[in-house]
N, C-alpha and C positions, 0 to 999 in steps of 0.2 A: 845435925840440928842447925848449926850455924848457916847450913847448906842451903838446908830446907828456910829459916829464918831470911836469909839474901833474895830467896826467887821468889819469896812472899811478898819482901820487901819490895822488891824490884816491877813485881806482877803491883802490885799497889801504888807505888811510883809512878808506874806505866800506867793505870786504871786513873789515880789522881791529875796526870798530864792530860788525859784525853776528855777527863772531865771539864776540867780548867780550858781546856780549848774548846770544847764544845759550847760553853756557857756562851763567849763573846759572839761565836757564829749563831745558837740561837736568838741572842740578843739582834744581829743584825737582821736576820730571819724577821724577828717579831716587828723593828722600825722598818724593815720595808715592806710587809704586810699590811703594817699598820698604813704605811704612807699610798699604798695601791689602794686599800680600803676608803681612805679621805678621798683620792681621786677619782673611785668609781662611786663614789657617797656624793660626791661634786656634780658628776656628769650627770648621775639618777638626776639630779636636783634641776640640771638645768634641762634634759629633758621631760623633767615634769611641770615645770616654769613652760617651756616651749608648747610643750600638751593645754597648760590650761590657758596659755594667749588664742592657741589656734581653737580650743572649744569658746572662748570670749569672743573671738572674730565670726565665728562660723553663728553664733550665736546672734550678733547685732546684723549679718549679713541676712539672717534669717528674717527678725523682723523689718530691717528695710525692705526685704522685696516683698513681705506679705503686705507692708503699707503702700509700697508702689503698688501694688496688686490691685486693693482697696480700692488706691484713687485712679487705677483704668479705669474697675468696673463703673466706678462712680462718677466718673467723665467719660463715659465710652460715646455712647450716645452723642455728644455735645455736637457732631457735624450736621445729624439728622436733625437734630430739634432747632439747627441753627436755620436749617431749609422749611423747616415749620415754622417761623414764624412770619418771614410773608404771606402766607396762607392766613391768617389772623389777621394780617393789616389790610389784607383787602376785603375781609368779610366784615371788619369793623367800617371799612369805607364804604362797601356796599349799602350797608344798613344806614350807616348816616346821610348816603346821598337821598336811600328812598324816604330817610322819614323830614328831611328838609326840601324834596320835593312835594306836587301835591298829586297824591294818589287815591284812588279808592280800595275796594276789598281784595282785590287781585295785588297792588303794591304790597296791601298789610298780609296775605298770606306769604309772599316773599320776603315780607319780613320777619314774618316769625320762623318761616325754616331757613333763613340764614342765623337768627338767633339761636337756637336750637343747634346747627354745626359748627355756630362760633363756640357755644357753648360746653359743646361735646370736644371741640378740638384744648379749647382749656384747661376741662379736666383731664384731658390727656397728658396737656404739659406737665400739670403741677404732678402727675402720678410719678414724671418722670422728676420731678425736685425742681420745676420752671416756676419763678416766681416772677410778678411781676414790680418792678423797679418804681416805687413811688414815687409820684412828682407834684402835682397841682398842691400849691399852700406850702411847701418842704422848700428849706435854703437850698440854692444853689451847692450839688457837690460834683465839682468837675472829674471825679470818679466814677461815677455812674451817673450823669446825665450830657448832655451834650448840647451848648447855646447855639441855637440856630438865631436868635432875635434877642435885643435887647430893648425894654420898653418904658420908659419914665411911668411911673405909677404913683401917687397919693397914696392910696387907699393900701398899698402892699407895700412890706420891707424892703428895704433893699439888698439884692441879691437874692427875692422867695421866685420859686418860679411859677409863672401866670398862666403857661399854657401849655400843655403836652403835645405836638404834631405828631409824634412816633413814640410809640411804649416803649421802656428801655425791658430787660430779662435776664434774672439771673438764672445757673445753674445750681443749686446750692449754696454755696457760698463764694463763687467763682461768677463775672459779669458778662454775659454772653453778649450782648448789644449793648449801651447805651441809650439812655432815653434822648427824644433829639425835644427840645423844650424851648419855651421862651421864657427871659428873665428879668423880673424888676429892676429897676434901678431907681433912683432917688431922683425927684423933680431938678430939672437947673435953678430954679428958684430955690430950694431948698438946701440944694448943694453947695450955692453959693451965701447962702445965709449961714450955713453953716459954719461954710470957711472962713467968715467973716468974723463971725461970735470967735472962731478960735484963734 
């Protein structure tokens, strides 16, 4: 019995050691589980941080080239319509030499079908977004007009401009020519009254 008691013992001893040793290798088992688990929990992370930079880029790359896109279409045109528009200045100068010359029915039937293809050519501009750049009575803006003449005036402010030689055109919002204009300025009398009172 004592026999059988010792190799129970001994089997239990035995069984008790290998448990006891076990416990600390599981243990180590589980922190480095643990610690691979944090580093591929780490890596997930930053490539899903990586993933949604590159869907945020792909994204604004997206709309910048559909708005460059946009403003091709929407300035594609602008060389053509730039070669139309001496087409316009001479059919506006046709018409004012005939009607300041003195003509009879034959001048006034050429002038009504060049009014008529000045006409038709106009509405073609603006279909295409051509506006024209106002000037007669409007201040001086050296953005869209352009001083060919500067002329003492009374009667007009200083700086409005008095007379259009060449139409200026936008494209939209965009200035395809400049208006070429003449521009008030303040009498020398006035100027210097002026400077005088100040």
């Amino acid at each position: 019995m004592n026999e059988k008691a010792n190799t129970s013992n001994k089997v239990n001893g035995l069984g008790d050691g290998e448990e006891s040793a076990s416990a600390p290798e599981s243990a180590q088992e589980t922190d480095g589980l643990r610690k691979t688990l944090a580093a591929k929990t780490e890596e997930v992370q930053a490539l899903n941080d990586k993933h949604l930079r590159l869907a945020a880029e792909f994204e604004n790359y997206k709309r910048l080239s559909q708005r460059d896109q946009r403003e091709f279409s929407k300035f594609a045109n602008e060389n053509l319509l730039k070669e139309l528009l001496p087409i316009v200045d001479n059919l506006e100068r046709a018409i004012k030499s005939v009607k300041d010359g003195q003509g009879g029915q034959a001048a006034q039937g050429i002038v009504q079908g060049v009014e008529l293809t000045l006409k038709q050519c106009r509405e073609t501009l603006a279909k295409f977004g051509v506006q024209v750049v106002p000037t007669v009575g409007q201040a001086f803006d050296p953005a869209c007009h352009q001083a060919v003449a500067r002329v003492e005036s009374a009667s007009a402010g200083d700086n409005t401009v008095l007379e259009e030689h060449q139409k200026g055109y936008r494209l939209h919002d965009r200035l395809l020519r400049p208006a070429m204009v003449t521009v008030a300025m303040a009498p020398a009398d006035s100027a210097q009254a002026s400077g005088a009172s100040a």
